[in-house]
C-alpha positions in Angstrom: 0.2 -7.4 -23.5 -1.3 -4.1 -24.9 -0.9 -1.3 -22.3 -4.2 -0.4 -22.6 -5.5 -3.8 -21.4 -2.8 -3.8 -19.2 -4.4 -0.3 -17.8 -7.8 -1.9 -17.6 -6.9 -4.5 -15.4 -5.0 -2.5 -13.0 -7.8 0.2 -12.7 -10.2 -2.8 -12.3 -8.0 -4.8 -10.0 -8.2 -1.2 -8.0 -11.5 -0.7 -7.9 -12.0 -4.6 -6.8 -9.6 -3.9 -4.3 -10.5 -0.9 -2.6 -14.3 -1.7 -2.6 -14.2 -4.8 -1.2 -11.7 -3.5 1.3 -14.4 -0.7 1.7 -17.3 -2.4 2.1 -16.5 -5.5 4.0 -15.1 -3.0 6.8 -18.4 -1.0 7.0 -19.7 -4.3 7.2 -18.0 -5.5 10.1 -17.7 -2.2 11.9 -21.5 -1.7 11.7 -22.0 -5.2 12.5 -20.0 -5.4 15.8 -21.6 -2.2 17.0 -24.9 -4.4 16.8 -23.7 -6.9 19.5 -25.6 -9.8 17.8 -23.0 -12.3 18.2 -24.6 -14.7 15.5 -24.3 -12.2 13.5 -21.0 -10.9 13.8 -20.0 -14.8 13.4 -21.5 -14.6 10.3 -19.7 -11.5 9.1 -16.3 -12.1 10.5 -16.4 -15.4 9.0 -17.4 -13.5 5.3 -15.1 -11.1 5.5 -12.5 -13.1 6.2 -13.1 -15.3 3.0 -13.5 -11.9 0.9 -10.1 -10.4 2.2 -8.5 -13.8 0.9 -10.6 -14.0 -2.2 -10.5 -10.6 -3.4 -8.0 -8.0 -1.7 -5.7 -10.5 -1.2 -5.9 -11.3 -4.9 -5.3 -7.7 -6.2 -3.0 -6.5 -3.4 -0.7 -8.9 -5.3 -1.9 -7.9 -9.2 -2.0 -4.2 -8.5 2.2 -3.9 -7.9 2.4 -6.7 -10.7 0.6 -4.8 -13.2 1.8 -1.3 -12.0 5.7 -2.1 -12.9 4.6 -3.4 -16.0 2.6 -0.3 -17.2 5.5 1.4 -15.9 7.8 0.1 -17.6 5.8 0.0 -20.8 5.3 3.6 -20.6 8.9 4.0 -20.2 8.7 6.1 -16.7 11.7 6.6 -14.3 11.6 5.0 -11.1 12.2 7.2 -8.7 11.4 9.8 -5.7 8.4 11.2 -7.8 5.0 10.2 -8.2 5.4 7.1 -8.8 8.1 6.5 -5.6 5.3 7.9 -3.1 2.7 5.7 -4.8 5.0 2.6 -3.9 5.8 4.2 -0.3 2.0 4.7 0.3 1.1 1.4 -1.2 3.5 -0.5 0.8 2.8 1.3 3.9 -1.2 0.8 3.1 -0.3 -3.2 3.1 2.2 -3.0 6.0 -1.4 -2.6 7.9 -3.4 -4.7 6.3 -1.1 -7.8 7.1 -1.8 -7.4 10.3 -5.8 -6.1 10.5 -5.8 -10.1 8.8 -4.8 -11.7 11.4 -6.5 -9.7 13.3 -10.0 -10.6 11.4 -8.9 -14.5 11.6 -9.0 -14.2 15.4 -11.8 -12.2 16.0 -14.0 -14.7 13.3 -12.5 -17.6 15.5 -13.3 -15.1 19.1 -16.8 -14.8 17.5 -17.1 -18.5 16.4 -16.7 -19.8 20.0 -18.9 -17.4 21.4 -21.6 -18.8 19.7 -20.7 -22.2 20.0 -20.6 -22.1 23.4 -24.0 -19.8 24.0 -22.0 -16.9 25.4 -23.8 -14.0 26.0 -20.6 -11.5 24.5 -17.4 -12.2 23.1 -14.6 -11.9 25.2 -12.8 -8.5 26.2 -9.8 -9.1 23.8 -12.0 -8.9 20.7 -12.6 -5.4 21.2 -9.3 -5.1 21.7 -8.5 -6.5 18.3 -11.3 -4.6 17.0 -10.2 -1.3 18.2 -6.6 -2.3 16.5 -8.5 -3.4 13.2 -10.2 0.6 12.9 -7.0 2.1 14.1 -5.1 0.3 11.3 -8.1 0.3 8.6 -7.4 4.2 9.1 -3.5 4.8 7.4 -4.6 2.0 5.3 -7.4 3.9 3.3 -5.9 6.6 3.6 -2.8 5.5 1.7 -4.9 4.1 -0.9 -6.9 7.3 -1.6 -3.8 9.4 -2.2 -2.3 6.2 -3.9 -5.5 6.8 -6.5 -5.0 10.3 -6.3 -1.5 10.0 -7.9 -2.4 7.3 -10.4 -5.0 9.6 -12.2 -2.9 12.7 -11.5 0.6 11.6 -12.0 1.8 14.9 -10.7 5.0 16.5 -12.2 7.8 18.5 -10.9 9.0 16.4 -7.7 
């Protein structure tokens, strides 16, 4: 394949992946600080399908696509740019595993709730919920510097 369309796919694949990593966390944070529980069952369950769907999707394609423009472009593998891009990336999913198990149980938490009329949902979703933004934190950030050094490719390491 043509490392241009290679390139396009990967920045598009990024783009896919970030923003709906973005927004479906906005989504959910702003929609548990609402404390409609019919609605949070409603988002939890959404975002759950749109992590599978989508990030889960490019989370694979982006490291798939990555060492093939990489090794098109003929560019050592090593501790430079691209080594901290891997690092960052890797750490970046090392939270995201778990903020999805996380999002399973809180759409399940949330689920029951309404199912059975509750009033709230039950002490260890907020738990899970304040594990999901402390996570969702190292996670963005390592994909914002992970952008950073794709566009910059910084020299001299």
């Amino acid at each position: 394949m043509d490392y241009l369309v290679i390139k396009w796919l990967h920045i598009l694949s990024a783009t896919l992946m970030f923003g709906t990593g973005l927004g479906t966390a906005f989504y959910m944070f702003v929609t548990n600080r609402s404390g409609n529980l019919q609605a949070i069952a409603v988002v939890t369950h959404w975002v759950a399908i749109a992590d599978w769907i989508f990030t889960a999707t490019t989370v694979i394609f982006q490291p798939v696509s990555g060492l093939y423009m990489v090794h098109l472009a003929g560019f050592p593998i090593g501790f430079n740019w691209l080594g901290l891009t891997f690092a960052l990336y890797a750490i970046a999913g090392a939270c995201w595993l778990p903020v999805v198990w996380l999002q399973l149980r809180m759409r399940d938490m949330a689920k029951e709730a309404v199912r059975q009329g509750a009033t709230q949902l039950p002490a260890r979703y907020w738990r899970y919920e304040r594990w999901w933004c402390v996570l969702g934190i190292p996670a963005f950030t390592g994909l914002i510097w992970v952008y950073w050094l794709m566009v910059t490719k910084p020299t001299g390491w």
